[in-house]
C-alpha positions as CSV (number, residue, x, y, z in Angstrom):
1,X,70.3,89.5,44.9
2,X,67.2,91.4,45.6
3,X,64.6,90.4,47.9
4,X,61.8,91.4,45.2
5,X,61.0,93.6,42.0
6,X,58.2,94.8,40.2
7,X,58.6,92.7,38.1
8,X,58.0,89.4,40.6
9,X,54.7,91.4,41.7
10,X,53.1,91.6,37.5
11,X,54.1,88.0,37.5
12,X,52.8,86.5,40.7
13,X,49.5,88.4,39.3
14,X,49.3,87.4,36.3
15,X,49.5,83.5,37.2
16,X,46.9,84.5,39.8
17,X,44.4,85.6,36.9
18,X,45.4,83.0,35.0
19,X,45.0,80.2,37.0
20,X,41.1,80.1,37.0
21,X,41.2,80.1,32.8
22,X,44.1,77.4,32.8
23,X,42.1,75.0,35.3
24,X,38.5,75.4,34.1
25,X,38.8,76.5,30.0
26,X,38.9,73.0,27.7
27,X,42.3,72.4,26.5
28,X,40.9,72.8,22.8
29,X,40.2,76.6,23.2
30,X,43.8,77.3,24.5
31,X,45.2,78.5,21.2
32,X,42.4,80.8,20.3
33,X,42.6,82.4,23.6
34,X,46.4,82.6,24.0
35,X,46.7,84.0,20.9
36,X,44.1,87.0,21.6
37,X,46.1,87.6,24.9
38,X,49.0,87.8,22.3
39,X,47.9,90.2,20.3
40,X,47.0,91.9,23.6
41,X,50.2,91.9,25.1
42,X,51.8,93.5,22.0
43,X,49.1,96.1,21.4
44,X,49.2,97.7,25.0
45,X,52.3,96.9,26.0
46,X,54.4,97.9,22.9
47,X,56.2,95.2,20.1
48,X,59.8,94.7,20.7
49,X,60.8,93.1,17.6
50,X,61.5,96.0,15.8
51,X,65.6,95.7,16.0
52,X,64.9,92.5,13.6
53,X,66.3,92.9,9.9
54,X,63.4,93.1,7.5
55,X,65.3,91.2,4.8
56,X,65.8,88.4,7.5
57,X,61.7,88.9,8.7
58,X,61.0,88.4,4.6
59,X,63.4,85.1,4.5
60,X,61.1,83.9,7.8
61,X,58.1,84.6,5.7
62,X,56.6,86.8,8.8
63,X,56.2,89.9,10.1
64,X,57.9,91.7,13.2
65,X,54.3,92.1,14.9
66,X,53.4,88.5,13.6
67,X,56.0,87.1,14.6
68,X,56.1,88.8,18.6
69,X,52.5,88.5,18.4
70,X,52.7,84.7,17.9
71,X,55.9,84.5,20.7
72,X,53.6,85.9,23.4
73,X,50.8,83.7,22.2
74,X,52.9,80.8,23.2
75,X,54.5,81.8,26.2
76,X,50.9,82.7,27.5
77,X,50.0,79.1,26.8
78,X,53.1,77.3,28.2
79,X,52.3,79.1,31.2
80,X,48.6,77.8,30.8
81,X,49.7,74.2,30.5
82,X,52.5,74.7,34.0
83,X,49.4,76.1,35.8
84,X,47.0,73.1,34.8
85,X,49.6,70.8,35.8
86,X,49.1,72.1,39.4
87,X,45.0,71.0,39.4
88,X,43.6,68.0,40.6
89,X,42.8,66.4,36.9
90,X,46.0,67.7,35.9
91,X,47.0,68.3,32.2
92,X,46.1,65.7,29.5
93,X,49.1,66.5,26.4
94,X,49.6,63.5,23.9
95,X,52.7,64.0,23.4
96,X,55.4,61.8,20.6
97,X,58.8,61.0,21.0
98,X,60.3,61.1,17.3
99,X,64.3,59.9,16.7
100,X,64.5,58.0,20.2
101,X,66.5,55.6,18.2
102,X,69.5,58.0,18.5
103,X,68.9,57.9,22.5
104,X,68.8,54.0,22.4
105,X,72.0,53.7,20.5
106,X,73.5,55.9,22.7
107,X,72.3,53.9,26.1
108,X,73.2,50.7,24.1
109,X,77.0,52.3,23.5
110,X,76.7,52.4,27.5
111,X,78.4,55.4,27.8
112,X,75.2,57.7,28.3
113,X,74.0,60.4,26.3
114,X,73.8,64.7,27.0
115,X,70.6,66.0,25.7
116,X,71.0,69.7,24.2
117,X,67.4,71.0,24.1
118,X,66.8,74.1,22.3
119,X,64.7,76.7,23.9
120,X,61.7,77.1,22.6
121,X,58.6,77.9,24.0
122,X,56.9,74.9,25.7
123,X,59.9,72.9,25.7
124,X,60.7,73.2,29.6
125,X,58.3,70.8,30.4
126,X,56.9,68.8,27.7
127,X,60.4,67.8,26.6
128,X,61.2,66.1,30.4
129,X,57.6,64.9,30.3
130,X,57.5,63.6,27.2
131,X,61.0,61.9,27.8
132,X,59.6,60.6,31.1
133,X,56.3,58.9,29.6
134,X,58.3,57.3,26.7
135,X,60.6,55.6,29.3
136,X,63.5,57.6,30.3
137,X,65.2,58.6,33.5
138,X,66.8,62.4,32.7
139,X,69.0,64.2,35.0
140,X,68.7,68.0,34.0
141,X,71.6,70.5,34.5
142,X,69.9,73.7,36.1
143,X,70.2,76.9,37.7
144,X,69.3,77.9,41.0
145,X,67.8,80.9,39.5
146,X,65.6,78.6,36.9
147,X,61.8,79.5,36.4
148,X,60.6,83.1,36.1
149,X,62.6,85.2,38.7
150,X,66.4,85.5,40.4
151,X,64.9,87.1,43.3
152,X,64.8,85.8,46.4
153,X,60.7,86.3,46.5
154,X,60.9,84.6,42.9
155,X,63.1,82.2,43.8
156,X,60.8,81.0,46.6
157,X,57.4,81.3,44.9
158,X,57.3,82.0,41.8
159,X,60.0,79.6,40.4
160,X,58.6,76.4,41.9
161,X,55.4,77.0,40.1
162,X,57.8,75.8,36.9
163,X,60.2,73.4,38.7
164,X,58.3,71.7,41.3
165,X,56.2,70.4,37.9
166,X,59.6,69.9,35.9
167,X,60.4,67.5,39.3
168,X,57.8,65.0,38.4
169,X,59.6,63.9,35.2
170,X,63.2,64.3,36.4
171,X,65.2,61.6,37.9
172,X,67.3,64.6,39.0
173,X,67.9,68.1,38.7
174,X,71.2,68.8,39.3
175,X,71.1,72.7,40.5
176,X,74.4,75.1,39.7
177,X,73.7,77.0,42.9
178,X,76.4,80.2,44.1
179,X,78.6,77.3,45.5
180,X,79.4,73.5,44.8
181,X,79.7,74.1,41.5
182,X,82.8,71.6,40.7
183,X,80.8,68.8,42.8
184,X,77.8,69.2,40.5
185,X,79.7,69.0,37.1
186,X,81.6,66.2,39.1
187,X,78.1,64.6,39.8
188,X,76.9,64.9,36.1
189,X,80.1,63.4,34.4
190,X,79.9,60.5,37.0
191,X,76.0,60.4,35.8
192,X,77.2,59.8,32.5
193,X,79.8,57.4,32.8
194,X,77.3,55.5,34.3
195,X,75.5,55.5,31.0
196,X,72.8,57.4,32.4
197,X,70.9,60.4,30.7
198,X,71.4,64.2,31.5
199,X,69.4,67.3,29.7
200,X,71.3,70.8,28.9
201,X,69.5,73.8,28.1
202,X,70.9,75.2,24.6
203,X,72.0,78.9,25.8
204,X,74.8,81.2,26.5
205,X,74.9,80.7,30.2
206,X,78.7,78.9,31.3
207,X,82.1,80.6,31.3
208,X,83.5,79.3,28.1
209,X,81.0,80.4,25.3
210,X,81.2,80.0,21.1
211,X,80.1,82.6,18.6
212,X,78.7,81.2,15.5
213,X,76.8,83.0,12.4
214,X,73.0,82.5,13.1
215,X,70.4,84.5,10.5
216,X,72.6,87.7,10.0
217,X,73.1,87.6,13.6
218,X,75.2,85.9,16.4
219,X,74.2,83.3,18.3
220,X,76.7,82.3,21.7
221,X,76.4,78.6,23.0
222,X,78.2,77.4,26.4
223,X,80.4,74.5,25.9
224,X,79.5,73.0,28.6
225,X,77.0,70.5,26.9
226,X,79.7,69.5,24.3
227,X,82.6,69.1,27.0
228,X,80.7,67.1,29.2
229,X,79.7,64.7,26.4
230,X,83.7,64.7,25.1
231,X,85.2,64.4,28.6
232,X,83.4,61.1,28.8
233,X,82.5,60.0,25.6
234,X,78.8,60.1,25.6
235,X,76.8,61.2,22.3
236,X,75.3,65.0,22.3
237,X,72.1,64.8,20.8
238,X,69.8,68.0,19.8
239,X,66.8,67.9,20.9
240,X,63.3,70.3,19.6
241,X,60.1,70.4,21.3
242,X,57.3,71.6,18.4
243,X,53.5,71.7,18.8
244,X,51.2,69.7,16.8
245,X,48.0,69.0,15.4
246,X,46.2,67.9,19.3
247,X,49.9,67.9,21.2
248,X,53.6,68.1,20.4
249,X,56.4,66.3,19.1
250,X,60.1,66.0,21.0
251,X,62.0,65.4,18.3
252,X,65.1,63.8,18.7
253,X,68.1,64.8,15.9
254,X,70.9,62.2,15.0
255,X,74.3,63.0,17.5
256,X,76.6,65.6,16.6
257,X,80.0,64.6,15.8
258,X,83.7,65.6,16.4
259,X,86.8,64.4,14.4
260,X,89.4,66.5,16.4
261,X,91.5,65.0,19.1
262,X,91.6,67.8,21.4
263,X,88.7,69.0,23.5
264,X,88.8,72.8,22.9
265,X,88.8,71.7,18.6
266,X,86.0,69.4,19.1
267,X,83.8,71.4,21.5
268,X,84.1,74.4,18.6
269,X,83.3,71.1,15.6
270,X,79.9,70.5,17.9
271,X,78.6,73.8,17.9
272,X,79.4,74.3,14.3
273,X,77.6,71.2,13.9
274,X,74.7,72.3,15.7
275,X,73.9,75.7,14.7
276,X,72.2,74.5,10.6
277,X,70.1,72.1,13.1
278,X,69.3,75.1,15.1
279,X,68.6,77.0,12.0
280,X,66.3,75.1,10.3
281,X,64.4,74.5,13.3
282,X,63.8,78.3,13.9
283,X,63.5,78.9,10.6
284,X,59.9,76.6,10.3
285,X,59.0,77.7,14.1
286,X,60.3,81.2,14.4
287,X,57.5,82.2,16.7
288,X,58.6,79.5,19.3
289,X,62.7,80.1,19.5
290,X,63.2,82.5,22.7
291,X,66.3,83.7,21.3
292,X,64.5,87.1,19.3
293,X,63.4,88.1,22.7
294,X,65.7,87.1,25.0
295,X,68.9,87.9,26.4
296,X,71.3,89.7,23.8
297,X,74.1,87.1,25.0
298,X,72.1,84.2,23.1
299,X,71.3,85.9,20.6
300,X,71.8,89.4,19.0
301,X,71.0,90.3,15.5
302,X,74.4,92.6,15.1
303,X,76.7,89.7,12.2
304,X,79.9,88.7,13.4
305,X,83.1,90.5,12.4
306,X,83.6,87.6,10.5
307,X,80.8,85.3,9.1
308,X,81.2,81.9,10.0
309,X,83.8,82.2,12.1
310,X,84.2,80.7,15.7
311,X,84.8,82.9,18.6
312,X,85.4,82.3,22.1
């Protein structure tokens, strides 16, 4: 692990010219403005959308520069909302819980529930937020590395500019550090049994991954989320953070279910289950799914060997 990159140094300045925008510019000229720094970005620093399929950009009904134009827009303004958090008058989002029915059941079945949020832009912290102000006590699953940087200057102060904000509507965040790892899981599946709640990021990251067909591409999902909710027998439940008309809505999806007795079947039944909830999600919000422009091990647009088809 490096001590610091470039990168870290663009970062740390850009939330330092940021910050005076995000604490002083009304809340009702973010989306204007994010979107001109958008359109920005893309124009001086190059698009990278260009590997998409133009059949699949004409099923999206958008454009490759639209489309990375209107993904920068809202990464600009999630990181305008984490830096407002951090003033004095803080950061007024109304913000609706829809579906919380499925999280009742589950708490009412007493066996907990795993929450599989899908990463979209925004998500990070209005989803715990808006969990937190509608009731709930959520115990996320994270990396150490989790924020902006896996640098040990990141790490230190870049990253808590995200988590120390994400703290504040966590009962717990259960960190998957270098070490410890087994006592964490341990901690989480004990959490759960206890008919408590605990949040998993939707991604690729965990040893034992599943390949599914995803919009003429592939799409890898850890099983970690679907184990942990098999091992103990508490409902996984999909979860979508999308803006709205003056906030956002976390919208909560009915749990996915799994008829086969064994673990390894059942984990595969999950993610086949989740993937058309994850499609038609992106689908409608294309602009807000992080998988076009993320790591190639989420998401990569190359098909599978075999459409359709699960691979481990």
């Amino acid at each position: 692990m490096s001590a610091i990159r470039s990168r870290d140094v663009l970062d740390g300045l850009l939330m330092s010219a940021l910050l005076p925008f995000a604490w002083l510019v009304p809340t009702r000229f973010w989306q204007g403005f994010s979107r001109a720094l958008g359109a920005a970005h893309v124009r001086l620093l190059g698009a990278r959308a260009g590997h998409l399929d133009r059949a699949l950009l004409a099923r999206l009904g958008i454009s490759a520069d639209e489309l990375e134009i209107g993904f920068r827009q809202h990464n600009y303004w999630e990181l305008m909302e984490m830096l407002r958090e951090h003033a004095p008058w803080g950061w007024h989002a109304r913000i609706s819980v829809i579906g919380r029915e499925h999280i009742d059941d589950a708490l009412k079945e007493g066996r907990g529930a795993v929450l599989w949020y899908c990463p979209f832009t925004h998500a990070d912290v209005v989803f715990k937020r808006g969990l937190y102000e509608a009731g709930y006590a959520i115990n996320h699953l994270s990396a150490a590395t989790h924020g902006f940087s896996d640098t040990r200057f990141g790490m230190a102060v870049l990253n808590p500019v995200k988590t120390s904000v994400e703290r504040r509507y966590l009962k717990e965040r259960c960190v998957m550090g270098d070490s410890g790892v087994g006592e964490v899981i341990r901690g989480v599946l004990d959490r759960l049994r206890r008919n408590e709640l605990v949040s998993v990021t939707a991604l690729q990251t965990g040893k034992r991954t599943g390949a599914r067909s995803l919009l003429g591409g592939v799409l890898r999902l850890a099983k970690g989320a679907p184990n942990f909710a098999l091992s103990t027998g508490a409902a996984l439940i999909p979860v979508f953070v999308v803006p709205i008309a003056g906030g956002y809505e976390v919208r909560v999806e009915p749990p996915l279910r799994a008829a086969s007795a064994s673990i390894e079947a059942a984990e595969e039944e999950c993610i086949s289950a989740y993937v058309p909830v994850l499609e038609r999600y992106v689908a409608r919000y294309p602009s807000l799914w992080r998988g076009w422009l993320g790591s190639r091990g989420y998401w990569h647009p190359d098909p599978l060997d075999v459409p359709g088809q699960p691979t481990s």
